[in-house]
Structure formats: structure tokens, C-alpha cells
N, C-alpha and C positions, 0 to 999 in steps of 0.2 A: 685345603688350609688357606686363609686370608693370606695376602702378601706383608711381610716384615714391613717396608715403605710401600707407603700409597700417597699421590697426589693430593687425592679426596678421598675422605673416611665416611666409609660405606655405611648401611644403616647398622646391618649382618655384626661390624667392626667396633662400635660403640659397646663399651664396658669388654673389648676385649681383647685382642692384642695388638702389639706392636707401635708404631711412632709413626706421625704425620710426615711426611716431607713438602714441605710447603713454601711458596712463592718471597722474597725480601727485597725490599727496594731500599736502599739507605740514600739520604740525601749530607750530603756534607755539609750545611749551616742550616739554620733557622732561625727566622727573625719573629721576635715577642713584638705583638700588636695588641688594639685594645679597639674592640668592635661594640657599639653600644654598652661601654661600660663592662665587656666581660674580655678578658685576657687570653689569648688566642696565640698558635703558633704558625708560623705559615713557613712552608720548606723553599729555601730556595733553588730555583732551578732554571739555568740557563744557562750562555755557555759561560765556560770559565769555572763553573760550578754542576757540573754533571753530577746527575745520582746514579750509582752504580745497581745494579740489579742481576738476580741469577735465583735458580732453583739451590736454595742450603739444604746441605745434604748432614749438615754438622749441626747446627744448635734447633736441635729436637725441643716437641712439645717439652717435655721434662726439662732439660736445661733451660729451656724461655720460662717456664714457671718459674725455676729454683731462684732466675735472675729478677724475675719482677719482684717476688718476692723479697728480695735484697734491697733492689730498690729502693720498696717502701718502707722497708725496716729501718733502712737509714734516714729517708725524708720523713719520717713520722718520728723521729725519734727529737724528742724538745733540746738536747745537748746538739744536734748538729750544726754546724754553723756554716755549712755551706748553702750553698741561693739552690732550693728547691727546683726552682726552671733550669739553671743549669742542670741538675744531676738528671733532669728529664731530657732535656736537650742531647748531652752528653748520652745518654740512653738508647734513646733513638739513634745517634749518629753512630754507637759502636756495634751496636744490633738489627734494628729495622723502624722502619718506620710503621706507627702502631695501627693504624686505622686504614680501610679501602686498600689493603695491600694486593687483594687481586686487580683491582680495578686499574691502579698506580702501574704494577706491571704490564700490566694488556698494554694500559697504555703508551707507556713506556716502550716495548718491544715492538710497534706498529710500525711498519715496513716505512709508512708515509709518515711518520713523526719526525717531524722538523724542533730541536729543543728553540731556535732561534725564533721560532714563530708558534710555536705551540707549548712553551716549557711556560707559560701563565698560566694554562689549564691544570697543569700537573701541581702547582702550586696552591690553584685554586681549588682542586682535589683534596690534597693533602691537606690544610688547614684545619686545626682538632681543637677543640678547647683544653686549657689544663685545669681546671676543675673539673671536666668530666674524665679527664684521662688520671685524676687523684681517684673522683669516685670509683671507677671503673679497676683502679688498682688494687683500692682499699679491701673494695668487695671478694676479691679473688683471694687476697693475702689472707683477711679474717677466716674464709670459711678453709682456707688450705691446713692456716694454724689451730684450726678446731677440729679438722680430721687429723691432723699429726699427732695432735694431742691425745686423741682419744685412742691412736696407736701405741701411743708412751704409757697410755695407762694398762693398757694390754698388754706391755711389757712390764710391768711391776715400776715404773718410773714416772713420779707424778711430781719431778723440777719442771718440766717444757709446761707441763697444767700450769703451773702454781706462777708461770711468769706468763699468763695471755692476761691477765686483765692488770691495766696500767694508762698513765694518762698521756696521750701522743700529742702530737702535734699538729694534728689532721684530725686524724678521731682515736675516740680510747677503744682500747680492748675489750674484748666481749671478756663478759663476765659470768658467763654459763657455768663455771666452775668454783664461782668463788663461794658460793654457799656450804662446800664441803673441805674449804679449806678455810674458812673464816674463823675469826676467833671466836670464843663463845661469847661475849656478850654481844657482838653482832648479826642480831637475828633478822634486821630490814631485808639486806641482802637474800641471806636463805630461804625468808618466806615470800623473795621473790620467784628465786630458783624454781622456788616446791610449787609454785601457780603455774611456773614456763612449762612444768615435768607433769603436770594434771595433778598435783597431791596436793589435796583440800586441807591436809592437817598441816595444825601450827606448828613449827618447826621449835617454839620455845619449850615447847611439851615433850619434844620427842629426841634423842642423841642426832648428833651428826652422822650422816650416812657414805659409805663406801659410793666412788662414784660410779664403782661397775654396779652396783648395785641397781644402776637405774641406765644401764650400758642401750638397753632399746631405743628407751628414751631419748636419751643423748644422742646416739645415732638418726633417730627421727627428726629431731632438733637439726641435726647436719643437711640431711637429704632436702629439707624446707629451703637453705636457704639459696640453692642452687637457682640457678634461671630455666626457665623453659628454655628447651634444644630447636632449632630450626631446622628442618631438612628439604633440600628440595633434588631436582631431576638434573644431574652434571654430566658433562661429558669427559671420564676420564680422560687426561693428554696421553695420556702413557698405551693406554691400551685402546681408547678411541669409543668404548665402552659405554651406555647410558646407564648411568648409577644413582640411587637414591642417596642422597648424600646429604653432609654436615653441609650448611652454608655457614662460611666462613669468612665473616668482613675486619675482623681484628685479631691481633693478640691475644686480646682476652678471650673471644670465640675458643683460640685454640688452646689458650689455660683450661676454659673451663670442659671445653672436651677430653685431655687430657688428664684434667683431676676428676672426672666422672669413671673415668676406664679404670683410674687408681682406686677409686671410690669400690664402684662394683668386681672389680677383680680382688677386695682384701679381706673377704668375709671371714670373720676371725672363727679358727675350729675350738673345739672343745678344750683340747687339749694343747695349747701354744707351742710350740718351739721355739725358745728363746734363739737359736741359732739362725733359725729363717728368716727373721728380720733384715739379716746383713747382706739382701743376695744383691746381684752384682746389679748396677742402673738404677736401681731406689733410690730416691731422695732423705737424704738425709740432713739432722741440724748438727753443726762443725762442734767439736767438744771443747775445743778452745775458743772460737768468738762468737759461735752462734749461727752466722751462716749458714744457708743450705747451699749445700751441690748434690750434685749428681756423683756418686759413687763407683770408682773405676775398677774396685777389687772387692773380693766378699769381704775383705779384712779392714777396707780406710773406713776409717771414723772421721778425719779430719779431713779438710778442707784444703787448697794447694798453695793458701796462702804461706811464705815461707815464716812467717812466726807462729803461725800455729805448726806446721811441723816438725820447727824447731821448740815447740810448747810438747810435741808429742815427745820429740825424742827424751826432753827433759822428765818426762812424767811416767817413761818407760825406763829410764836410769832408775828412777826414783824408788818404780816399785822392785826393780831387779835388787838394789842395794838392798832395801827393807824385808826381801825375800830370801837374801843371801845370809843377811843378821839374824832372821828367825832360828835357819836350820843351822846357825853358830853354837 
């Protein structure tokens, strides 16, 4: 049986169990530059300013999804009013820094690393753009919230559908779904839909359709927009081992092998159980703000923000009062 934590995620381990444990370097500031006209981060590192670094054993592939996704939810969202680079800055300095994070550690951990004489190269390592660190967000969040989606609608709940397409601040929502939830005289939309899903017919002709109806489809639509997987020859640390493995140069590497294993491990049965959804480490979206987290009981719904649990308790009076009225 595969190991629960592994270092490197074996070929064998893709689409299937358990959680990466992997490398984080965090740098305490970063300074916004602008290199030929394109807006760049560069970490600072020297002394006085040491980046700390260690193997996390706590913020798993899943929680790093649930958080980027938050992220963007917030940065894309046109009401936010806070400065974009901070909430990425801040980001990075509470989590990890997102890019060369093996490389950053190697380096980092060298017996002969002088920060006073060599913390320029770590600097010059780490420097990322933030527009490819928005793209690179954007893309992970989109296709994470169109596999969620398509889980809600597997569960007879089609609110999480009906709010993916909308106009962001970065980019808008995919709109894969909005042809079966659009109003009738808005047919551009659907018969765009019905060309994305291979249906030749005009949608002006024909009712609106269930969107399990076309559940393959939709799904094939998902699996497209993945990236191709890298893998090369690693030497586990842990076991010393030469393994066919994930290469792994960012975050998003590790979102996306993460929501791949989510991916092929949820093949929905015939018959659903509305109760299997809740099981315990799923990601889920908070029923008070919206947020995902990682889930610590078969039973939370909510998120550990204390107004949404104070929203829960208020919404669990609410229905016990209206329960207690009935049987009056």
C-alpha cells in the first residue's frame, strides 16, 4: 500500500491516495520592481531578514488549494479594495513562497551558504512575476470551481453552478453553465454552450436542458483544461529510493496534482449518497461566506471563521425554534 506522506509523488500515486509532504521556504518581505516594463517581486534575503525554511508537515496539498483559491476569490473580486500585490505578498509571507521552491531550499540548506555573500542569488532565484503568478492562479481556481460545480450538481444543488460565471476583476467566470440556467430569451449564450458540448442543434428550437443531462460532456470539458503532468527520475529523501516522480517546481505543480487525484478518485456511482459527500478532509465551500476549507469533521459545513460559526449557530436556533413550532 502507497505511503500516507511521501516527499515525492510517485507515478503508481497519481489519481490516488493520500497528500504530498513537501519542501517551504518563506521569505519575510518583498520588494515590487519593474523590469522592462513588467512588475516583478523579488524576496528579500540577507541578514537581518533571513527566510525560514523546513519540511510542512501541516499545510497539505488540499489546504494549499483551498488557500489559493481564497486568494483569488478575493483578488478578483471588483468590490475588493485592498492593493492586489499586497494580498499576494502577504500570501507568500504566511504560506510559502510560490515558485523554485525546491531549488530555494537546496539552496537554502547548503552546508557552505553564506546569507551575507550568497543571499543575492536566493533573491535572484526567487523573483516571479505577478501577472504570471495571477495567471497561474486564475487557471487553477477556474477549473477547481468547475469540478466543484459539477459535484453540486451531483448532489441536486445547482446555487455553487448558477454563481461561476460573473465579471471579476482579473477575469470573468467561465460560463459552461450558463446556457442551462439562462433566461429564455437569451439564446447567444446557449447556442454557445451547445457548440462547446458538440450539439449542432439550435437551441432556439429546442427546451433547456438538464445539465446532467450532458454530465460526460461537462466532464470532458473539465479533464481539457488540465495541463500536461511532468514526471521525471527522483531520489526519494526519505527512503533514498530512485522514483519516477511528479516534478514539482511551484504551488501550482502541487494544486494541480492534487486536484487531479481529487479529480480521478470521485467518479460518481449510479446511485449517489447524498451522505458520502461530508467525509472527513474534503474540500468544501463555507455556507456562510463562501470559502473553501478543508473539513475537520464529517459533520462541519462551515468554515472556522468565528462569524460564520456564529452564522451557524444562529441558523441552527433558527431551525430548532421552527421545528419545535411545527410539532406545537
Amino acid at each position: 500500500m502507497p505511503e500516507l506522506h511521501a516527499d515525492v509523488l510517485g507515478f503508481g500515486e497519481i489519481g490516488g491516495v493520500g497528500e504530498m509532504i513537501y519542501h517551504t521556504v518563506r521569505f519575510p518581505e518583498y520588494v515590487l520592481e519593474t523590469e522592462d516594463g513588467v512588475q516583478i517581486l523579488r524576496p528579500r534575503c540577507s541578514l537581518g531578514c533571513e527566510p525560514t525554511k523546513n519540511t510542512d508537515y501541516s499545510l497539505t496539498g488540499q489546504k494549499l488549494l483551498a488557500n489559493l483559491c481564497n486568494l483569488f476569490k478575493k483578488m478578483n473580486d471588483p468590490s475588493c479594495e485592498e492593493s492586489y500585490i499586497n494580498l499576494i505578498i502577504n500570501w507568500c509571507r504566511e504560506n510559502t513562497h510560490p515558485y523554485s521552491i525546491d531549488a530555494l531550499y537546496d539552496m537554502l540548506s547548503a552546508d557552505d551558504f553564506d546569507i551575507s555573500q550568497l543571499g543575492f542569488l536566493a533573491e535572484k532565484d526567487g523573483i516571479f512575476e505577478i501577472n504570471e503568478f495571477i495567471r497561474d492562479l486564475s487557471y487553477v481556481y477556474h477549473t477547481f470551481t468547475f469540478k466543484y460545480a459539477l459535484d453540486e450538481l451531483r448532489r441536486g444543488n445547482d446555487q455553487f453552478v448558477r454563481r461561476l460565471y460573473y465579471e471579476g476583476r482579473f477575469h470573468d467566470g467561465y460560463s459552461f453553465f450558463e446556457a442551462y440556467f439562462a433566461e429564455p430569451q437569451d439564446k447567444s449564450q446557449a447556442n454557445k454552450m451547445s457548440k462547446l458540448l458538440g450539439d449542432n442543434d439550435d437551441l432556439d428550437a429546442v427546451p433547456a436542458r438538464n445539465p446532467m443531462d450532458d454530465y460526460e460532456a461537462l466532464q470532458n470539458t473539465l479533464l481539457s483544461l488540465f495541463p500536461e503532468f511532468h514526471m521525471k527520475l527522483k531520489v526519494n529523501p526519505r527512503t533514498k529510493r530512485i522514483v519516477y516522480a511528479a516534478d514539482v517546481q511551484s504551488v501550482f505543480d502541487i494544486c494541480w496534482y492534487t486536484l487531479s487525484r481529487m479529480v480521478a478518485d470521485d467518479a460518481p456511482p449510479l446511485d449517489y449518497d447524498s451522505d458520502s459527500i461530508f467525509s472527513e478532509g474534503s474540500i468544501l465551500s463555507c455556507l456562510s461566506c463562501g470559502d473553501f476549507f478543508v473539513r475537520k469533521s464529517s459533520t462541519q459545513k462551515y468554515c472556522d471563521n468565528p462569524d460564520c460559526k456564529a452564522e451557524r449557530n444562529r441558523r441552527k436556533s433558527k431551525a430548532h425554534y421552527q421545528k419545535r413550532k411545527q410539532v406545537e
